[in-house]
C-alpha positions as CSV (number, residue, x, y, z in Angstrom):
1,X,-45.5,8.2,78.0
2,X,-49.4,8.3,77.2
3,X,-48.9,11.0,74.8
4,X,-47.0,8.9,72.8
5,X,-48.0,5.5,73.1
6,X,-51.8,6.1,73.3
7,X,-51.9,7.7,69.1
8,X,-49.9,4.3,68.5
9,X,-52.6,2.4,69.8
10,X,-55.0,3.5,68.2
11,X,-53.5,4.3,64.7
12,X,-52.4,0.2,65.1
13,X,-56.2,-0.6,65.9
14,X,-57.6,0.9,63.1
15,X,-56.3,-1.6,60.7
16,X,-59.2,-3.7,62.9
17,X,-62.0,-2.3,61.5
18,X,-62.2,-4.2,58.9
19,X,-64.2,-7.2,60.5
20,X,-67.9,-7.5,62.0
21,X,-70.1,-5.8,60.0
22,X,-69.0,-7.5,56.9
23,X,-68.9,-5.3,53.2
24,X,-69.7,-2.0,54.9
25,X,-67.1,1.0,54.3
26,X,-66.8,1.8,57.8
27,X,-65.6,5.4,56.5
28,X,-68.4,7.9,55.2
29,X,-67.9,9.4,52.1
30,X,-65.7,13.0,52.4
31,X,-64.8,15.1,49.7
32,X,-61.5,15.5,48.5
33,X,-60.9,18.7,49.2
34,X,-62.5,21.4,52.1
35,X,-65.6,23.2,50.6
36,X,-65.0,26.4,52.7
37,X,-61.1,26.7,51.5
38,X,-61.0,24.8,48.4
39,X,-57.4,23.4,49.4
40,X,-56.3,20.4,48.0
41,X,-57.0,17.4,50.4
42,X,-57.0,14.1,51.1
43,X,-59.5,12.3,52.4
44,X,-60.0,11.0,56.2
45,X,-59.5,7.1,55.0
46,X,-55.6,7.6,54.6
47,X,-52.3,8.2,55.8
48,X,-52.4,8.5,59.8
49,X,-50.7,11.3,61.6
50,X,-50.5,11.3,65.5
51,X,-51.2,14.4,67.6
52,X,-49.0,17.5,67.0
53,X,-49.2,20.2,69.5
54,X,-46.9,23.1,68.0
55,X,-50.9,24.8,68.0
56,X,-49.7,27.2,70.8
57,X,-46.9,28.6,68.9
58,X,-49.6,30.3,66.6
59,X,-50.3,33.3,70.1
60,X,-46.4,33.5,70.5
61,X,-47.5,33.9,74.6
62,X,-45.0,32.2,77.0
63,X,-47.4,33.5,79.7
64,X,-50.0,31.4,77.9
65,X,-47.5,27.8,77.5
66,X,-47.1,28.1,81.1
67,X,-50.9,28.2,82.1
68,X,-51.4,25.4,79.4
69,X,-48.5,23.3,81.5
70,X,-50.3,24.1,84.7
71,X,-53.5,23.2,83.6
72,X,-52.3,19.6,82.0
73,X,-50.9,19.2,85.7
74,X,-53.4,19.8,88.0
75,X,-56.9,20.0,85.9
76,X,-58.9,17.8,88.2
77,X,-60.4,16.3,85.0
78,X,-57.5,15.2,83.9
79,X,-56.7,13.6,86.6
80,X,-60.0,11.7,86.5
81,X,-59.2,10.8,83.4
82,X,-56.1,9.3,84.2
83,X,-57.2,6.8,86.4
84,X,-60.0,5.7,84.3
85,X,-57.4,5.2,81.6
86,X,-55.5,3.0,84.1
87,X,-58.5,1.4,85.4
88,X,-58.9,0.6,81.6
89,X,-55.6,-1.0,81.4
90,X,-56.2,-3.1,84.6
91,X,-59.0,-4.2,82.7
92,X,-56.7,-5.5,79.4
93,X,-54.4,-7.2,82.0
94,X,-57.5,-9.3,83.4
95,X,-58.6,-9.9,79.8
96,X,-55.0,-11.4,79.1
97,X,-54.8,-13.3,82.2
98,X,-57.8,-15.2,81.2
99,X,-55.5,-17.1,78.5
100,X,-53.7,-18.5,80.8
101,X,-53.6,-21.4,83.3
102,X,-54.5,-20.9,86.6
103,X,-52.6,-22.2,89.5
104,X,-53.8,-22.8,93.1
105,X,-51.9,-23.8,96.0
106,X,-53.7,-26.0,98.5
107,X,-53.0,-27.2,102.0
108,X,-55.4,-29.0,103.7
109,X,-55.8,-30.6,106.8
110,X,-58.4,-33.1,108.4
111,X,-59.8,-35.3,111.2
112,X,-62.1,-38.1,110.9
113,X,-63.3,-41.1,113.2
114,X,-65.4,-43.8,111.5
115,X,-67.5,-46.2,113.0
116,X,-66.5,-50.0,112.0
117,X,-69.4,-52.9,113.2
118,X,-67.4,-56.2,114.0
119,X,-70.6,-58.0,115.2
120,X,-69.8,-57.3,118.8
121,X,-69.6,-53.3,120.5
122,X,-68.6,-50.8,117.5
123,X,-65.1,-50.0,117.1
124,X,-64.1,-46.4,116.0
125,X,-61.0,-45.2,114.4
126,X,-59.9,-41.8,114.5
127,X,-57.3,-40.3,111.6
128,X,-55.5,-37.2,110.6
129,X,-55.5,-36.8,106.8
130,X,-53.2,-33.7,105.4
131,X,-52.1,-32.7,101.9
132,X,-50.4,-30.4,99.8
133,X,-50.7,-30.2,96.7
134,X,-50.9,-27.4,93.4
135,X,-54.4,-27.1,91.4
136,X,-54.0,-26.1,87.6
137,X,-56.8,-25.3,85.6
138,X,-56.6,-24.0,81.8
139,X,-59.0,-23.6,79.4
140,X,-58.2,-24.5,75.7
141,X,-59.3,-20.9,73.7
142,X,-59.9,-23.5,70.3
143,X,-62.3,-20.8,68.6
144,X,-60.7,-17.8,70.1
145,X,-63.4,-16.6,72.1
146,X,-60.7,-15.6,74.8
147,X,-58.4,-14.2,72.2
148,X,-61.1,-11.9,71.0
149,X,-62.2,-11.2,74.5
150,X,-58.5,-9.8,75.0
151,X,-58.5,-7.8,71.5
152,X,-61.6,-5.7,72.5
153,X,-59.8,-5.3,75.9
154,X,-56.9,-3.8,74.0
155,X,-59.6,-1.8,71.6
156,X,-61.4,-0.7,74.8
157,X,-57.9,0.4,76.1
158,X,-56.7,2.3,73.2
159,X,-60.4,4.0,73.2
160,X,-59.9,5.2,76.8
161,X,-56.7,6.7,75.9
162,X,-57.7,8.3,72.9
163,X,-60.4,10.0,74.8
164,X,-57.8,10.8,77.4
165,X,-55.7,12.8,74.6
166,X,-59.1,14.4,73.6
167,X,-59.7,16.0,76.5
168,X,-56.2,16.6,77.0
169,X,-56.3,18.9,73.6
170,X,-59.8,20.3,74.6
171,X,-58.3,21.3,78.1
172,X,-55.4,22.7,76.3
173,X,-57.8,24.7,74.2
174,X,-60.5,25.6,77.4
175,X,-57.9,27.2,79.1
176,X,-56.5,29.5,76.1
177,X,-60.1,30.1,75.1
178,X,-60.8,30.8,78.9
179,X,-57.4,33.5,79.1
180,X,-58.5,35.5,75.8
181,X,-61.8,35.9,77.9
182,X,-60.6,36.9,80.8
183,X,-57.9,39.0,78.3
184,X,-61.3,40.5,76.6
185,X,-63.1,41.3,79.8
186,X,-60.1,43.6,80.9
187,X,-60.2,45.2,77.9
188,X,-64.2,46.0,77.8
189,X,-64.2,47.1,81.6
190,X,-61.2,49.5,80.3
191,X,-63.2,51.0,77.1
192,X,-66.7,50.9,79.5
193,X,-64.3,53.1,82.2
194,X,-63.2,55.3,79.4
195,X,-66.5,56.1,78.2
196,X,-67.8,56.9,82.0
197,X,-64.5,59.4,82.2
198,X,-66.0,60.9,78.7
199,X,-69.5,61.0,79.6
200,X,-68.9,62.6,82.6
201,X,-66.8,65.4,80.7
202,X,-69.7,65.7,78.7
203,X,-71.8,66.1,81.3
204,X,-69.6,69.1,82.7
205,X,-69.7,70.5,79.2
206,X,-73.3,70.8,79.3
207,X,-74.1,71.7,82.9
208,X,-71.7,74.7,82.0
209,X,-73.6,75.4,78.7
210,X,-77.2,75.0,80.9
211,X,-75.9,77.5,83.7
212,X,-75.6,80.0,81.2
213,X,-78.5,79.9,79.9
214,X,-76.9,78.2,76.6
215,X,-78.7,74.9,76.7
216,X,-81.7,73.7,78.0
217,X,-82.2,71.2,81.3
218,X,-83.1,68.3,78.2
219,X,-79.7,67.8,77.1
220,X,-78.2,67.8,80.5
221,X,-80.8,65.5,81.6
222,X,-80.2,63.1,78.2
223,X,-76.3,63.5,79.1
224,X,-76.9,62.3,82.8
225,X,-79.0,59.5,81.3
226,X,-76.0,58.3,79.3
227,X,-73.6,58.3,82.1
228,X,-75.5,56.5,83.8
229,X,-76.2,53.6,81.7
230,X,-72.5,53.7,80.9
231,X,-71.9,52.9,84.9
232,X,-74.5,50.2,85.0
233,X,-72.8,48.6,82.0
234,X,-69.1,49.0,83.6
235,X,-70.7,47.0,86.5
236,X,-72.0,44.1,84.1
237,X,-68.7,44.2,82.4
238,X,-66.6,44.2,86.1
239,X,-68.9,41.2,86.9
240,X,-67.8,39.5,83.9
241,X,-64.4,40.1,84.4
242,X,-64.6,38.2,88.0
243,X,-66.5,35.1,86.4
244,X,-63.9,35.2,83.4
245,X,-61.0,34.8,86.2
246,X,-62.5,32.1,88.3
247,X,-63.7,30.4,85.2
248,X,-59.8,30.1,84.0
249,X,-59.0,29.2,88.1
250,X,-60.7,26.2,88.2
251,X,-59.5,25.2,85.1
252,X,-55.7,25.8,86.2
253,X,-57.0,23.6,89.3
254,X,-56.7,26.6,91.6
255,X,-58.8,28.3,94.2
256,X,-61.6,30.3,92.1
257,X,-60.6,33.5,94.1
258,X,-60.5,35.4,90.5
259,X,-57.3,36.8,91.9
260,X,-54.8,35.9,88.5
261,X,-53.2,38.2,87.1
262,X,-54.3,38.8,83.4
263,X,-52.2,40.4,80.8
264,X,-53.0,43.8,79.2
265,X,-54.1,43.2,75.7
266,X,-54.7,39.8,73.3
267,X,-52.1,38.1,71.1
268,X,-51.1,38.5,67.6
269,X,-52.1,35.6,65.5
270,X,-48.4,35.2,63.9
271,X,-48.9,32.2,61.1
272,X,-51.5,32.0,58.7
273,X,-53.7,28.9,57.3
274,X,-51.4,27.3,55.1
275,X,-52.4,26.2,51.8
276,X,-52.8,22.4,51.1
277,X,-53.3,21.2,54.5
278,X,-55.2,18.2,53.7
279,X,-58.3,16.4,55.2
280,X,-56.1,13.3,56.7
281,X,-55.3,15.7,59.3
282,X,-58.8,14.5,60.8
283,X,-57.4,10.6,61.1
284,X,-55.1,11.7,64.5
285,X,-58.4,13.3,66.2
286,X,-58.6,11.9,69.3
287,X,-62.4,11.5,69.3
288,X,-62.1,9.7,65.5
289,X,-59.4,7.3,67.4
290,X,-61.4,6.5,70.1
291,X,-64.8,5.9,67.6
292,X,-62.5,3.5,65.7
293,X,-61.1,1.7,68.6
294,X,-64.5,1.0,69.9
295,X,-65.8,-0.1,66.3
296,X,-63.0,-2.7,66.8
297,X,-64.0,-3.5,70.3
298,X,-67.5,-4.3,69.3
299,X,-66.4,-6.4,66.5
300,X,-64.3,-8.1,69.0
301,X,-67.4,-8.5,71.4
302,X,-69.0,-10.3,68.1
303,X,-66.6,-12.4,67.6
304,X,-66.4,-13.8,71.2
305,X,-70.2,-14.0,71.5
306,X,-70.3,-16.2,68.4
307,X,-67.3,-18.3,69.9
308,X,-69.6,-19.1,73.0
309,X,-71.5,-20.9,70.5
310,X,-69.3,-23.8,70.2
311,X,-67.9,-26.2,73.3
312,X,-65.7,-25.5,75.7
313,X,-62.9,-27.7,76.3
314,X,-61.1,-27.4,80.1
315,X,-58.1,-29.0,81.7
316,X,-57.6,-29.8,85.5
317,X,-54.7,-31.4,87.2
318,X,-53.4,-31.3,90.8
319,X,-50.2,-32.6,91.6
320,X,-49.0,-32.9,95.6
321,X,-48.8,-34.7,98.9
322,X,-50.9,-37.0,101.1
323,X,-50.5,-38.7,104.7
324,X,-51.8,-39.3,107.7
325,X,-48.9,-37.7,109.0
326,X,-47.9,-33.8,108.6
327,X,-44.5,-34.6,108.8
328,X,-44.7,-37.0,105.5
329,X,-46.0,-34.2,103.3
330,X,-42.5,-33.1,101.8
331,X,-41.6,-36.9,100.7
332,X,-41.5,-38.1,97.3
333,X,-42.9,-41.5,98.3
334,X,-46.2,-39.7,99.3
335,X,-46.5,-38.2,95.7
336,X,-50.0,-38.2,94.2
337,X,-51.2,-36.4,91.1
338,X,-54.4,-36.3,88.7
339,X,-55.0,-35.1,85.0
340,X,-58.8,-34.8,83.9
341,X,-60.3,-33.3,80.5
342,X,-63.9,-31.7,80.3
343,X,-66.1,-30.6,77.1
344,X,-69.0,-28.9,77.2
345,X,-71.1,-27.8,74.3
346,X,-74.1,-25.7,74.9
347,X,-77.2,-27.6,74.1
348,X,-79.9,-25.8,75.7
349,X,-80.2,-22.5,77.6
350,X,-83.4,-20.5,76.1
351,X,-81.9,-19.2,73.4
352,X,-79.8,-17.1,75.8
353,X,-76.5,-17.7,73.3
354,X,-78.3,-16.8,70.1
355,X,-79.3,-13.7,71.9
356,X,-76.1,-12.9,73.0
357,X,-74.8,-13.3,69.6
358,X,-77.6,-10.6,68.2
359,X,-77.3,-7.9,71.1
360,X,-73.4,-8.0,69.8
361,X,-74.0,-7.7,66.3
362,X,-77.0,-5.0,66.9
363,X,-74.1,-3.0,69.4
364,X,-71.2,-3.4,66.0
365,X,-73.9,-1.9,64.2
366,X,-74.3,0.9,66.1
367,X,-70.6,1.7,67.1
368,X,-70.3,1.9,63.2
369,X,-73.0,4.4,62.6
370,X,-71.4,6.4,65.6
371,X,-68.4,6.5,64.2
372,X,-69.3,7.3,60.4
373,X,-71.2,10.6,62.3
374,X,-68.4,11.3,64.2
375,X,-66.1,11.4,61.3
376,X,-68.5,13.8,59.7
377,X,-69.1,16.0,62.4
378,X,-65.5,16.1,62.1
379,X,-65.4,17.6,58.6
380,X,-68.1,19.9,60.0
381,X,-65.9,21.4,62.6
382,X,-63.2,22.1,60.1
383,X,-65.2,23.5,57.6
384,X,-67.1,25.7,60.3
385,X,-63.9,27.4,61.5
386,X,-62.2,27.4,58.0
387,X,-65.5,29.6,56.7
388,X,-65.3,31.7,59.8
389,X,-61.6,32.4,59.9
390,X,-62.1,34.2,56.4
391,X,-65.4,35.6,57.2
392,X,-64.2,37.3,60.8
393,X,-61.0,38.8,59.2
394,X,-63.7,40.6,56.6
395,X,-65.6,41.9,59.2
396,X,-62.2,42.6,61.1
397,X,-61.7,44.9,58.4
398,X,-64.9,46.2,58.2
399,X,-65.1,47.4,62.4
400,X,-61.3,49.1,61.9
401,X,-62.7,50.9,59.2
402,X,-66.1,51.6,61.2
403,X,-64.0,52.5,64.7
404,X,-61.8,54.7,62.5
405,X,-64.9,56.8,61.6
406,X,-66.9,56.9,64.6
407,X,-63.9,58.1,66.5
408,X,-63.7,60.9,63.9
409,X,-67.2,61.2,64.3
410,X,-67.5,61.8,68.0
411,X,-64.4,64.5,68.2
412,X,-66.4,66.1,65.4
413,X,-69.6,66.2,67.0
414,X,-68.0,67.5,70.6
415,X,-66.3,70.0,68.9
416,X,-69.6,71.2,67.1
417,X,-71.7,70.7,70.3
418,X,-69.3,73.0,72.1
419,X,-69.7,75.6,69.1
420,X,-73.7,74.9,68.7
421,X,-73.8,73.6,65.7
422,X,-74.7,70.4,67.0
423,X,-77.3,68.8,68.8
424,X,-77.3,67.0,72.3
425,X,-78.4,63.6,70.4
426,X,-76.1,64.1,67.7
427,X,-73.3,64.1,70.4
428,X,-74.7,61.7,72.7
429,X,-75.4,59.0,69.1
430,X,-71.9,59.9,68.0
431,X,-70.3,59.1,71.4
432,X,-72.1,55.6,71.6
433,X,-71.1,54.7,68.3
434,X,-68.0,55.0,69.0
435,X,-67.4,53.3,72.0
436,X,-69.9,50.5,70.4
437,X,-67.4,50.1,67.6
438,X,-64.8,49.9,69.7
439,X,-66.2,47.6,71.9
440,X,-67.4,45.5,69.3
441,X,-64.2,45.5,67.6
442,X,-62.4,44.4,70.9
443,X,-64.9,40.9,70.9
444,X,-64.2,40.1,66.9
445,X,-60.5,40.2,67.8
446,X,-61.3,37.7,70.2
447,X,-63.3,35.3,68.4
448,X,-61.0,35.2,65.7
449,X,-58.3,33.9,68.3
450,X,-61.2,31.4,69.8
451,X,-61.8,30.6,66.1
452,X,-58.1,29.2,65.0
453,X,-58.2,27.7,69.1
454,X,-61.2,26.0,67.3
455,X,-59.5,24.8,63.9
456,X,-56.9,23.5,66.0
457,X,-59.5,21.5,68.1
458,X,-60.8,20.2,65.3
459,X,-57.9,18.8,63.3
460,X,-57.0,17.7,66.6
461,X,-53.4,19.3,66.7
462,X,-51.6,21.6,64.2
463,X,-51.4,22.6,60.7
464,X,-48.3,19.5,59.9
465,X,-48.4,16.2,60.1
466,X,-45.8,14.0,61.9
467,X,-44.1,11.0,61.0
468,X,-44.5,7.9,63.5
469,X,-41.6,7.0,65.8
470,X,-39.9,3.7,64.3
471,X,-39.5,2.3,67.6
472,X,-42.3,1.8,69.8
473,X,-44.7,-0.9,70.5
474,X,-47.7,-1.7,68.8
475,X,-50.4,-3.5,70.3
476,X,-50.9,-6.9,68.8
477,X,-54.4,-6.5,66.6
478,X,-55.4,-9.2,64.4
479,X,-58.2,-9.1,61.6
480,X,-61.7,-10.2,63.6
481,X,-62.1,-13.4,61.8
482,X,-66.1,-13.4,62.2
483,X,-65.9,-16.5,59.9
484,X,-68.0,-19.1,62.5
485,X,-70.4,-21.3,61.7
486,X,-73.4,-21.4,64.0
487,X,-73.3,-23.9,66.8
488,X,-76.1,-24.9,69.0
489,X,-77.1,-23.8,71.9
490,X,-81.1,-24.6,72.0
C-alpha cells in the first residue's frame, strides 16, 4: 500500500510549491539534455513518473529478487522506517483533529454547608450539588492558520514517506551491490588460490633446476618470495570474503555468521542504456519528493505563523443537568445550557509573533535552497554513472585484451624458463601480470554492475516511465495563499 500511495502524495504535493517564497523558480536550471550521453531529455520541472522497480530484471538473478524480497522484509532499517512513517501519519491525524470541535463529558459531584447569621446562633445548611453535562469547544480557523497547520502535516507526511521509498530503493540497491561483493571476493580468493597452486609449481620447477646445478639458489629464493606473498594476499582476500558475507547478513536482517551461500560467478548485464531516456526520470526520486514535500511544509509553516498574527475567535457551550439530587440528573426539567463567544487579538507579546513569522520565512528559504541542491546533485548522480558506464566498458575492453596477452605471456615465459632462455624475473613479472590482469579484470566487471545499480539509484527506478493509477486518493493540497496583511502583535 505505501509503495503506491506514498509517490501519489508527493507527486499531488508538488503542485504546492508554488507559495512562500514568492517569484522564485523553486526548480534550478537543468539542461535539456544529459552532458555525458547527449540523449534527448526533458527537463526535471515536467511530467511526473512514480517509482518503477523493473531495475532488477537488468542481472536476470532470481537468487538475487529473492535476497532483495528478504531484505525489504526484515532490514531492521526499514522497519525503523516504517514506524516513523506512521508516527508521521499520527502526526497528520492530530493536525486534522485540531479543526474540529472538541467535546468533553463532565460529571460532577459536590457537598457544601454554608453558614447563614439570623441575628441569634448561626444556622448552617448542608447541600449536595451534582451535574452532568457535555463541554464543546471549537475554534473558528477564519485565516486558516489551522488549515495550513494541517497542509504542512500532510507535506511532512508525504516527506516521510518519500524518504521511506528512498531508502527502500537504496536498501534494494545495498544489498545487490553488497551480493556482487561478496560474488567478487569469491572470485579473487579463487584467482589468489590459483596463483599459490602456480607458484608453488614454479617453485618445484626451480628447486629441480637448482639441484642440478642448473640454476642458482637466487631464483629459487625470488620464487619462494613470490609464493609467499601470494599466500599473505589469499589471506587478505579470505578476510574480505568473511566481511563481504556478514556485510550482506545484516543487511538481509540475519545473524552476521558470514555463513550464506554465494553464487559462483557475477551476472550478465542483459539490457543496455536506452537512447532517449529523458531527464524527467529525476521528478519520481524519492529524495527530490521528499525535498519538495518539505518546501511545501515550510510554506505551510509560513502561512500559519502569519495567521497567528490576527485574532482568534473561540466558541464554548455546555449543555446538561443540575440538582441537588443524583437521581434528578436524567430529567428534562433540570436542563441547563450555556453558549459564550471569545476574541482575542494579540496586542502585545515582545515581538514574539513577528519573530515567529521571520524564523518561518528564514526556514522556506532554506528548504528551497536545499531542494534546488538536491535536484542538482541529482543530475550529478546521473551524469556520474552515465560517463562511467561508457568509460568502464572501454577499459572492460582494454583488461580482456590485456588478460588475453599476459596469459600468453606467462605460458611463454614458463616454457622458455624451463628451456633457459628465460630469466627467473622474466617468469616471476610475467606470472604477476597475469594474475594482476586477471584480477583486475574480475573488480572492473564488478564495478560496472555497481555502476548501472548506481544509475538506477539515481533516476530513482528504471529506465521507463509509468503512468499514474486513475483511481487512488490524492491528498487534498491547496495553493499556500501567503496573501496576509500584517496584524499586530506589539
Amino acid at each position: 500500500m505505501l509503495r503506491m500511495i506514498t509517490p501519489l502524495l508527493m507527486l499531488s504535493l508538488a503542485a504546492c510549491a508554488g507559495g512562500g517564497q514568492q517569484g522564485v523558480k523553486p526548480d534550478p536550471a537543468t539542461p535539456d539534455t544529459w552532458r555525458a550521453s547527449g540523449v534527448v531529455s526533458d527537463t526535471v520541472s515536467g511530467q511526473k513518473s512514480p517509482i518503477t522497480d523493473g531495475w532488477m530484471r537488468d542481472f536476470s538473478s532470481p537468487i538475487l529478487d529473492s535476497l532483495v524480497a528478504e531484505g525489504m522484509a526484515r532490514n531492521l532499517d526499514m522497519q525503523a522506517s516504517a514506524a516513523s512513517l506512521q508516527a508521521s501519519k499520527a502526526r497528520l491525524s492530530q493536525a486534522a483533529a485540531r479543526l474540529f470541535p472538541t467535546v468533553n463529558g463532565q460529571v460532577n459531584a459536590s457537598r457544601s454547608k454554608t453558614i447563614i447569621e439570623t441575628g441569634g446562633a448561626p444556622a448552617s445548611i448542608t447541600g449536595n450539588s451534582f451535574s452532568l453535562a457535555l463541554g464543546i469547544n471549537w475554534e473558528a480557523d477564519l485565516w486558516g492558520r489551522l488549515a495550513a497547520g494541517k497542509r504542512a502535516s500532510a507535506a511532512d507526511f508525504a516527506a516521510s514517506g518519500a524518504d521511506y521509498e528512498a531508502l527502500r530503493l537504496l536498501t534494494a540497491a545495498r544489498v545487490v551491490q553488497a551480493w556482487f561483493a561478496a560474488i567478487e571476493a569469491r572470485n579473487q580468493i579463487a584467482l589468489s588460490e590459483q596463483a599459490v597452486a602456480s607458484y608453488q609449481l614454479s617453485v618445484q620447477v626451480i628447486r629441480g633446476r637448482f639441484e642440478r646445478g642448473l640454476s642458482s639458489g637466487l631464483d629459487l629464493r625470488l620464487a619462494l618470495n613470490q609464493l609467499s606473498n601470494e599466500k599473505a594476499r589469499l589471506e587478505t582476500r579470505q578476510r574480505t570474503g568473511q566481511n563481504s558475507r556478514r556485510a550482506l547478513e545484516i543487511l538481509l536482517g540475519r545473524y552476521p555468521g558470514g555463513e550464506i551461500e554465494i553464487a559462483a560467478g557475477l551476472p550478465t548485464l542483459t539490457a543496455g542504456i536506452p537512447a532517449g531516456m529523458p531527464s524527467d526520470l529525476l521528478k519520481r526520486r524519492p529524495d527530490i519528493m521528499a525535498a519538495r514535500a518539505r518546501l511545501s511544509s515550510a510554506q505551510y509553516k509560513t502561512d500559519a505563523a502569519r495567521a497567528a498574527l490576527w485574532p482568534s475567535i473561540s466558541l464554548t457551550s455546555s449543555v446538561g443537568t443540575r440538582s441537588s439530587d443524583i437521581g434528578n440528573l436524567l430529567s428534562s426539567d433540570y436542563l441547563f445550557w450555556n453558549l459564550a463567544g471569545g476574541l482575542v487579538q494579540p496586542i502585545f507579546q515582545g515581538g514574539k509573533l513577528r519573530a515567529d513569522v521571520k524564523a518561518a520565512s528564514a526556514a522556506e528559504k532554506e528548504v528551497l535552497v536545499r531542494y534546488q541542491q538536491t535536484v542538482l546533485v541529482a543530475f550529478r548522480d546521473v551524469e556520474t554513472a552515465l560517463f562511467d558506464t561508457a568509460s568502464l566498458a572501454r577499459q572492460r575492453g582494454h583488461l580482456e585484451r590485456s588478460v588475453t596477452q599476459a596469459v600468453a605471456a606467462e605460458k611463454t615465459a614458463l616454457k622458455n624458463y624451463g628451456q633457459g632462455l628465460a630469466t627467473i624475473l622474466t617468469l616471476l613479472d610475467a606470472q604477476r601480470r597475469s594474475f594482476n590482469a586477471r584480477s583486475e579484470l574480475i573488480g572492473v566487471k564488478r564495478t560496472q554492475l555497481n555502476t548501472r545499480v548506481a544509475l538506477h539509484l539515481a533516476l530513482g527506478g528504471d529506465f521507463r516511465q509509468s503512468s499514474m493509477p486513475a483511481d487512488t486518493e490524492q491528498v487534498n493540497t491547496e495553493q499556500p495563499n501567503n496573501d496576509y496583511t500584517s496584524g499586530s502583535d506589539e
